[in-house]
N, C-alpha and C positions, 0 to 999 in steps of 0.2 A: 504493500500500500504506500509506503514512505516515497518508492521512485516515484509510486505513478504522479503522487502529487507537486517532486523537489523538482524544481526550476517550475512550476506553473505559473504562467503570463499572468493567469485572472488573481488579480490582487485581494480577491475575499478568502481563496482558495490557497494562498501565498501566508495571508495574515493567523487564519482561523487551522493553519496545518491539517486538515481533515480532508477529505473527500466530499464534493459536494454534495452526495445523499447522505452524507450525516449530519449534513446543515441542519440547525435549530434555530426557534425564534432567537434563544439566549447569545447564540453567535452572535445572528444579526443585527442583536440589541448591542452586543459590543462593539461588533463594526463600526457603526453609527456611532456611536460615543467617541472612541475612539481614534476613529481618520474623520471627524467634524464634517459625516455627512448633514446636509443641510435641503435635501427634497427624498421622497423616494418617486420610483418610479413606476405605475403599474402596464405594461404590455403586453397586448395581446391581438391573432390577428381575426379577422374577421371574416365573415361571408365571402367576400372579395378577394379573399387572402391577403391584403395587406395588413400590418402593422400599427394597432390604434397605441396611443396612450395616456396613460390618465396622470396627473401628476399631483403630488401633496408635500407642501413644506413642512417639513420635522419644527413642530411645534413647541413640543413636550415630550418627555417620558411614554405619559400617558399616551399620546396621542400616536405615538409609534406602536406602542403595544396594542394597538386598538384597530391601527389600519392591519399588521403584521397578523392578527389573529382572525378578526374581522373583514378582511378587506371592505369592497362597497359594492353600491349599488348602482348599473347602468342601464340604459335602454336599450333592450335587446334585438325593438324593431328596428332600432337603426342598424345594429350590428349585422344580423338575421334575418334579413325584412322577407326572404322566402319562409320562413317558419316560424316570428313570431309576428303580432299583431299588435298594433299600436293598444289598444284595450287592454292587454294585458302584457304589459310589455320586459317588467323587470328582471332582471337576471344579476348576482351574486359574482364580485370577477374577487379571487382566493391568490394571492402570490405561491407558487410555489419556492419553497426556499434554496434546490438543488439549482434554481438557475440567476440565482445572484451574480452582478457582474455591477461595477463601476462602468459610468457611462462614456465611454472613450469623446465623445462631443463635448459636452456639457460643461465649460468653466466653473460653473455651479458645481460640487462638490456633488455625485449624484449617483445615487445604487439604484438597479434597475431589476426586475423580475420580470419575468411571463409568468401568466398566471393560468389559472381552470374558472372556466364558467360552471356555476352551477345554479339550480331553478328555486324557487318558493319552498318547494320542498325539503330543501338542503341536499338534494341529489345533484349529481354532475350531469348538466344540461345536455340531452340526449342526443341534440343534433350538433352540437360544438365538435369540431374535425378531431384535436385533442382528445376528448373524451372517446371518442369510435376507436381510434388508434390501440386506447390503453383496453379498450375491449376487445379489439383484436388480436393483440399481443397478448392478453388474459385466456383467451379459449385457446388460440395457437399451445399455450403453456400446459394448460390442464387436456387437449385432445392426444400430444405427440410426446409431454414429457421433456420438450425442450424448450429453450430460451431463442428468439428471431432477433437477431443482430441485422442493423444494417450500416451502411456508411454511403456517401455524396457525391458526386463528382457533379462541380457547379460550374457551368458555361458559360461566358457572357463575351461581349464587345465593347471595349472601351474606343471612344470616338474623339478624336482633338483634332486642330490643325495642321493641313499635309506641309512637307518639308523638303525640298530638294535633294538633303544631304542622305546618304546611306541611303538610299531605298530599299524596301523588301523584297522578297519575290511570292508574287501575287498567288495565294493560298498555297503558299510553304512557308506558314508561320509557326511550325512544331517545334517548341522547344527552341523557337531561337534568343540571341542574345545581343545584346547592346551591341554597335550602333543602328543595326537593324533593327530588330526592336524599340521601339519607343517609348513606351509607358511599364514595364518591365517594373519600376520602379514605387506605379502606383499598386501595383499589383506586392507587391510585397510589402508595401505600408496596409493594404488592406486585410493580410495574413497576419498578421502583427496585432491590428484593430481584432480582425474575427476570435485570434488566441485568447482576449482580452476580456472578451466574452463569454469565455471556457469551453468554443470550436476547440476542438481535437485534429489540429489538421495533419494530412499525412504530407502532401507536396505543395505544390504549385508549378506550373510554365505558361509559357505562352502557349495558343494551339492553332491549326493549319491555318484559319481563317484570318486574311489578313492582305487588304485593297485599300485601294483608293478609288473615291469617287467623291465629285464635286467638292473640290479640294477640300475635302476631308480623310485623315486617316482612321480606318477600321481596322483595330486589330485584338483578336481573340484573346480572351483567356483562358484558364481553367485551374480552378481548388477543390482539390481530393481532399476527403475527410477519412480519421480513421475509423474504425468496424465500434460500431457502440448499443446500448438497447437500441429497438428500433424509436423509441418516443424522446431519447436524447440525440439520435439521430434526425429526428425530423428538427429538432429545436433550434440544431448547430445550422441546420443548411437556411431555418427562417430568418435566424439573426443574421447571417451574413449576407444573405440582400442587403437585409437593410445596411450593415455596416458598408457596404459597396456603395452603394445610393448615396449615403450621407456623405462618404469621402468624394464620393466621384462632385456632389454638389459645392462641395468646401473647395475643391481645387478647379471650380469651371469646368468640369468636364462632364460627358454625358456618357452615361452607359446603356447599355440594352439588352436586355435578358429575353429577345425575341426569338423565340424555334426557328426564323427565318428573316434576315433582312434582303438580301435578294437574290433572285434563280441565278445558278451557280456559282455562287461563296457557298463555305460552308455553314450551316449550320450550327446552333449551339442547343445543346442538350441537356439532361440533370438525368444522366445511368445512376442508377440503384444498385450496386453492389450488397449481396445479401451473404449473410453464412449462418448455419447453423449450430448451436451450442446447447451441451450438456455436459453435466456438473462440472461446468466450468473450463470444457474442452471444446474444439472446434470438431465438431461431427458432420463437418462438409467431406471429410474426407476419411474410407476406410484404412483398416490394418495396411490395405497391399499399396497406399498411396494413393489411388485412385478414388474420383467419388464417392463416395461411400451409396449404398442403395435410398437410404433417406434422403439424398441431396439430388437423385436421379429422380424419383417420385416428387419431390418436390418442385421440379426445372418442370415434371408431368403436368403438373398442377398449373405453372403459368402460363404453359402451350395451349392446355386447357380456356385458361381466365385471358389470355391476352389480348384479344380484341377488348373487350371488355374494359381492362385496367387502362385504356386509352380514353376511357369518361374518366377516370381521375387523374390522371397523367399528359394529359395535349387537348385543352380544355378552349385552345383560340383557332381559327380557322387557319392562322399562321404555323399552327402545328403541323400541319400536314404538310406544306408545302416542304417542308425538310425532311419529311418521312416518304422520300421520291427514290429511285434506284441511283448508283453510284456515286452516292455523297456520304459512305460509312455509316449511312444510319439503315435502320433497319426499314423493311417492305412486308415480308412474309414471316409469319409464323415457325421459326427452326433454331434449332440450337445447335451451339459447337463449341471446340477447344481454342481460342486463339484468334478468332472467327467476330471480324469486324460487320461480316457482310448479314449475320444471324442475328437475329432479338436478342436470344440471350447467349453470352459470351461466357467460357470460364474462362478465365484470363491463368498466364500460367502463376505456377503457386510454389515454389519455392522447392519444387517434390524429387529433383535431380541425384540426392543425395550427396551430391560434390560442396566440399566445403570450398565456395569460390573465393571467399575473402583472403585465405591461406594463398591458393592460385596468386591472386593476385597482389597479397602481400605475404614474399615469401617470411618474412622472420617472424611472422605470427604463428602462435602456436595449436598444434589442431584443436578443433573444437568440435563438441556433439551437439550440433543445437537442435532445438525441436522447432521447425517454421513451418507444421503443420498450419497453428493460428491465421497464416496470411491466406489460406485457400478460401478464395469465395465464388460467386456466381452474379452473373452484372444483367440486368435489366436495362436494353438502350434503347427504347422507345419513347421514356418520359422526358419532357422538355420544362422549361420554369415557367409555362403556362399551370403547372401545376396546382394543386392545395395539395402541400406538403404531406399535411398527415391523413386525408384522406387517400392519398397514394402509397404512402405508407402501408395503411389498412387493408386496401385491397390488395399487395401484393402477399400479405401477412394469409390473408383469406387465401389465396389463392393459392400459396405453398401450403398450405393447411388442407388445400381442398385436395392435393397432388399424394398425401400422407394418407388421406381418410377415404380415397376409392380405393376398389382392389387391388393389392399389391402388381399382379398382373396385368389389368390394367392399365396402371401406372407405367409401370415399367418397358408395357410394351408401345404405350402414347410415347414416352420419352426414347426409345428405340426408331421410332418412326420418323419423326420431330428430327433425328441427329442430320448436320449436316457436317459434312468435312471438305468444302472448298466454297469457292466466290460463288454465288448464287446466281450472281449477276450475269456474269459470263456467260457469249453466245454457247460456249460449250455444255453447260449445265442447264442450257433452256427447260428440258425434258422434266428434272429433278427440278425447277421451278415451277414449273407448270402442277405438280403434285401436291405443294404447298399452300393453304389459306394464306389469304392474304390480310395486313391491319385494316382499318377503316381508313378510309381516304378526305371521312370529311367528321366535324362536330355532330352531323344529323348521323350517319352512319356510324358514330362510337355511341351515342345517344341509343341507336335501337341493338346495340349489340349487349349493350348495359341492361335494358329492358331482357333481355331472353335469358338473361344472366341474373337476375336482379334475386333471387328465391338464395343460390348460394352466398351471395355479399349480405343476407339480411339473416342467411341461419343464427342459432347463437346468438341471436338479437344482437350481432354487431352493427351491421350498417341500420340505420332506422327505417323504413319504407318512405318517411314525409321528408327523410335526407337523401333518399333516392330518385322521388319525386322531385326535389328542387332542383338535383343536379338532372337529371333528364328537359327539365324545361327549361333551362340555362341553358345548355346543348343546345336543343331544338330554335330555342330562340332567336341563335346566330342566322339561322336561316342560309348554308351554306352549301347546301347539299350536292348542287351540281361546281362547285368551287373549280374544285380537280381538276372535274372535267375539261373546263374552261379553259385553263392555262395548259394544261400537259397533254390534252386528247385531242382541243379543237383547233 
């Protein structure tokens, strides 16, 4: 426990030497005294997925203990305006105390929380994204016996003014470095910001995308998160929008977290890296190093659900336009090893048994390490059109669903589903032609959710009036023959 938490950026976390799930109000109250906070902060995001906040100046004593155990009261129908009603409108917003963080903006001296909504009843509000999440994660737990880990990978495009000097080379921005690169620079103040806020992160780089148009530069990025519950995972990838956002607006500059700014750049994504865990082991992977059969039934499960998880995962008509052939994101329903051109990817895992670091540093001495933990499995369909943690939820459902049909079944969906080379390729038309394909529009993930909608709701995870709101959100865009339009006609 001591590593995980020595050198941690988050200063509550730094102060309080604990882990932050064993935050207490009594911490909190010391923090506050302490480092002379002087507001707290409550956040949380909304309907819309964005990021509300409520703010309360540190009064008194009294008055801390009171929001800290108490939180307040807000109006729901503006948060909710699909599920609640101005008539009855109130809703309970609760700091959770695990996600304390000093507010990296704020001169004002300022500790900030996300919090849980909950109703009249003192229950956790049924249709809040949040709450589905921790109920998905809850049945995942009691149907399989295991824990659902996820971690991030966050896309976006930072945009400033073009510059004669150094140019790029127009979408081969992977990993490149100063003085190609440009903003390289923002991108690492904002790793720093997100650490801040007790993101976990694993990297950062630049990534392919990366033009000019109307003198302006466009150039990618990309922040990997590491493997955490799936509900601290969803937490790390909301605050770091926002921490994006707000730096990107302090320095004049503009970002965009669009699934597509335009036909042939690449697109930008948010892949879900998933692994599975028990008593505290990575159970992605068997005895012989290979997948293990839970983590094969489970890939079953989102071959299954994946149409589907594209009503909570590419939620804007912009979604689709990235989800087109030879732009590394995914078309069809298939999974592989390695395998850019498939949905779900397992990316390699550490499994060679070659102690490489020895290799490459000879005077080290050998070592037996166990880097089973790094094996996971990536979801590359969802873009930051998303709601976080209802994406979260259904892919949660969806490996749960892969565990809970016939072993065989399973096993043989997930045998069927395998791909081992470019999909795309005129040579593999054949073994393209075999595979379903995702939805191509908001209306067509809309009705593929509706056929779907009995699984995301067993278990009383997803609510039926929260399946209801997001179907008529979908619908709403009215986008249907979108695709059509630009790629057919």
């Amino acid at each position: 426990m001591q590593k995980s938490i020595e050198l941690c950026p988050n200063e509550v976390v730094a102060f309080l030497k604990k882990s932050p799930r064993e935050f207490t109000r009594e911490d909190i109250i010391k923090f506050i005294r302490e480092k002379g906070i002087q507001m707290v902060d409550f956040m949380y995001p909304a309907e819309d997925g964005r990021v509300k906040t409520l703010n309360f100046t540190v009064n008194n004593l009294e008055y801390v203990e009171t929001i800290l155990s108490e939180g307040e009261r807000v109006d729901g129908s503006s948060l909710f305006p699909s599920f609640i009603e101005a008539g009855n409108s109130d809703l309970y917003v609760i700091p959770r105390y695990r996600t304390a963080f000093v507010d990296p903006f704020n001169e004002i001296p300022t500790l900030c929380f996300l919090c849980s909504f909950f109703d009249r009843e003192g229950e956790p509000f049924e249709c809040a994204p949040y709450a589905t999440l921790l109920r998905a994660a809850k049945v995942f737990h009691d149907s399989t016996g295991m824990e659902f880990e996820a971690m991030g990978e966050l896309e976006y495009y930072v945009i400033t003014e073009s510059t004669p000097l150094f140019p790029a080379t127009d979408q081969k921005g992977y990993h490149e470095s100063e003085p190609f690169a440009k903003l390289n620079d923002f991108r690492r103040e904002c790793m720093v910001l997100v650490a801040k806020t007790g993101g976990q992160i694993k990297y950062g780089h630049s990534e392919v995308g990366n033009f000019t148009q109307d003198g302006k530069i466009y150039e990618q990025n990309e922040i990997e998160f590491l493997p955490n519950p799936v509900d601290t995972a969803a937490d790390q990838l909301l605050l770091a929008k926002w921490v994006i956002r707000n730096l990107a607006y302090k320095k004049g500059l503009d970002v965009s977290f669009a699934p597509k700014i335009t036909a042939g750049k690449a697109g930008s994504g948010m892949h879900i890296h998933m692994r599975l865990m028990k008593d505290g082991r990575n159970a992605t992977l068997g005895s012989d190093g290979k997948l293990s059969e839970e983590s094969l039934r489970a890939i079953a499960g989102l071959m299954k659900m994946a149409p589907s998880i594209t009503a909570f995962g590419n939620k804007n008509p912009t979604s689709y336009f990235r989800l087109v052939p030879h732009q590394e994101a995914p078309t069809n329903v298939c999974w592989g090893d390695c395998n850019r051109s498939a949905l779900v990817r397992v990316p390699l895992g550490w499994s060679s048994g070659k102690d490489m670091c020895r290799i490459a540093n000879p005077l080290e001495k050998p070592a037996d390490m166990d880097t089973t933990h790094k094996q996971t499995f990536e979801m590359r369909s969802p873009d930051c059109s998303a709601d976080i943690y209802q994406l979260m939820a259904g892919l949660c459902v969806a490996a749960r669903t892969g565990l809970e049909i016939p072993r065989e079944e399973a096993l043989a969906l997930a045998k069927d589903k395998y791909v081992d080379m470019d999909i795309h390729k005129a040579e593999n038309a054949e073994r393209l032609k075999t595979l379903d394909c995702l939805p191509a529009s908001c209306a067509e993930s809309a009705d593929c959710l509706e056929k779907a909608r009995s699984l995301y709701e067993a278990s009383g995870v997803f609510p039926p009036r929260m399946i209801d709101g997001i179907l008529k959100g979908l619908r709403s865009l009215k986008d249907g023959d979108t695709n059509d339009y630009f790629y057919c006609g």
